[in-house]
C-alpha positions as CSV (number, residue, x, y, z in Angstrom):
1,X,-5.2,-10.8,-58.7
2,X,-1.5,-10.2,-59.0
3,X,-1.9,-6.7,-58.3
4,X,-3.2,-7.9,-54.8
5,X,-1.2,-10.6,-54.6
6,X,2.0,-7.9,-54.8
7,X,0.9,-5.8,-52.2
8,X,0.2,-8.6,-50.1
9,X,3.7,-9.5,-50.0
10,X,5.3,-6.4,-50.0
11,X,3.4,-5.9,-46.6
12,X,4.7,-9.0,-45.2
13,X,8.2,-8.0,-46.6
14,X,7.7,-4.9,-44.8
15,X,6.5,-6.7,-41.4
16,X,9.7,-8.8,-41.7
17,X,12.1,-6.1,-42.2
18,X,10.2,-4.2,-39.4
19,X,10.8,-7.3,-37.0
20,X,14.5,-7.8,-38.3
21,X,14.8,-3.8,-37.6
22,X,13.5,-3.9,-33.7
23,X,15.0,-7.5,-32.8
24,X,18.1,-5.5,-31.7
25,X,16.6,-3.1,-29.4
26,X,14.5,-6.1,-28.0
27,X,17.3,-8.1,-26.7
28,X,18.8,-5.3,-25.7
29,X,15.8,-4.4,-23.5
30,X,15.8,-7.9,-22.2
31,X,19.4,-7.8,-21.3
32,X,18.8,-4.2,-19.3
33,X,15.4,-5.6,-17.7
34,X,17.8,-8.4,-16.5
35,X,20.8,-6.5,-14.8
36,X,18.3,-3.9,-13.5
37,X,16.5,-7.2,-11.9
38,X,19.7,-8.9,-10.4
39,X,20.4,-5.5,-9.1
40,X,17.4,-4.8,-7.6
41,X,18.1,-8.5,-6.0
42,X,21.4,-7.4,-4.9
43,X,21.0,-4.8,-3.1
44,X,17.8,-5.9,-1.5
45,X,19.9,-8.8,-0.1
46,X,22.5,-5.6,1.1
47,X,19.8,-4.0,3.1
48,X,18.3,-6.9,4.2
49,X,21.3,-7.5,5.8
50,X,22.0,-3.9,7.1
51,X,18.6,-4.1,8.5
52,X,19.4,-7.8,10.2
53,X,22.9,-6.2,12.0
54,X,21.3,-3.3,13.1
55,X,18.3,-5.5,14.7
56,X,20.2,-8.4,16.1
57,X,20.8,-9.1,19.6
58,X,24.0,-8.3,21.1
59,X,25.9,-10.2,23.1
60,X,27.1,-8.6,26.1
61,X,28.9,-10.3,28.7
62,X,31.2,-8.9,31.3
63,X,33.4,-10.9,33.4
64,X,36.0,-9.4,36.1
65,X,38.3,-11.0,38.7
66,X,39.5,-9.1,42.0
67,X,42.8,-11.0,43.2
68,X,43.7,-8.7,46.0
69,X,40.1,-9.1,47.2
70,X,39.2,-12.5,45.9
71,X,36.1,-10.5,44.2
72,X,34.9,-12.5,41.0
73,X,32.0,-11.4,38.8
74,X,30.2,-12.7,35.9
75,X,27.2,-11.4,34.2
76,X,25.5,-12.1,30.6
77,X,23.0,-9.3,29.2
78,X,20.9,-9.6,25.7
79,X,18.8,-6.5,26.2
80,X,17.9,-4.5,23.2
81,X,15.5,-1.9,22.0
82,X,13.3,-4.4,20.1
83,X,12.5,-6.5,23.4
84,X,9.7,-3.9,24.0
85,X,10.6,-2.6,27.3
């Protein structure tokens, strides 16, 4: 019975120092799995708005004034590719 009883915990001394031995390369895992996601989140928010600038609607509006000729002209245009035409 002691003979078993040993063994039995020199195995759980073993499983503890085994744990004790990884628990820094686990939080350092979980401190690289947490930059890697707030960087993936950071630039997905970048490209999202790369993507947004690129697809948003310009505002174009020309105005012009004649004096000589008493010519004035005004004119507002928000045509852009993604209008389908």
């Amino acid at each position: 019975m002691d003979d078993k009883k040993a063994m039995i915990d020199n195995f759980g001394d073993m499983v503890n120092a085994t744990e004790r031995m990884s628990n820094p390369w686990k939080d350092t895992v979980w401190k690289l799995l947490k930059a890697l996601v707030l960087t993936n989140l950071f630039w997905a928010v970048i490209v999202g708005l790369l993507v947004w600038f690129a697809y948003m609607a310009p505002n174009t509006s020309y105005q012009t004034q004649d004096f000589d000729g008493q010519l004035q002209t005004q004119s507002v245009g928000t045509e852009v590719v993604t209008d389908g035409s």
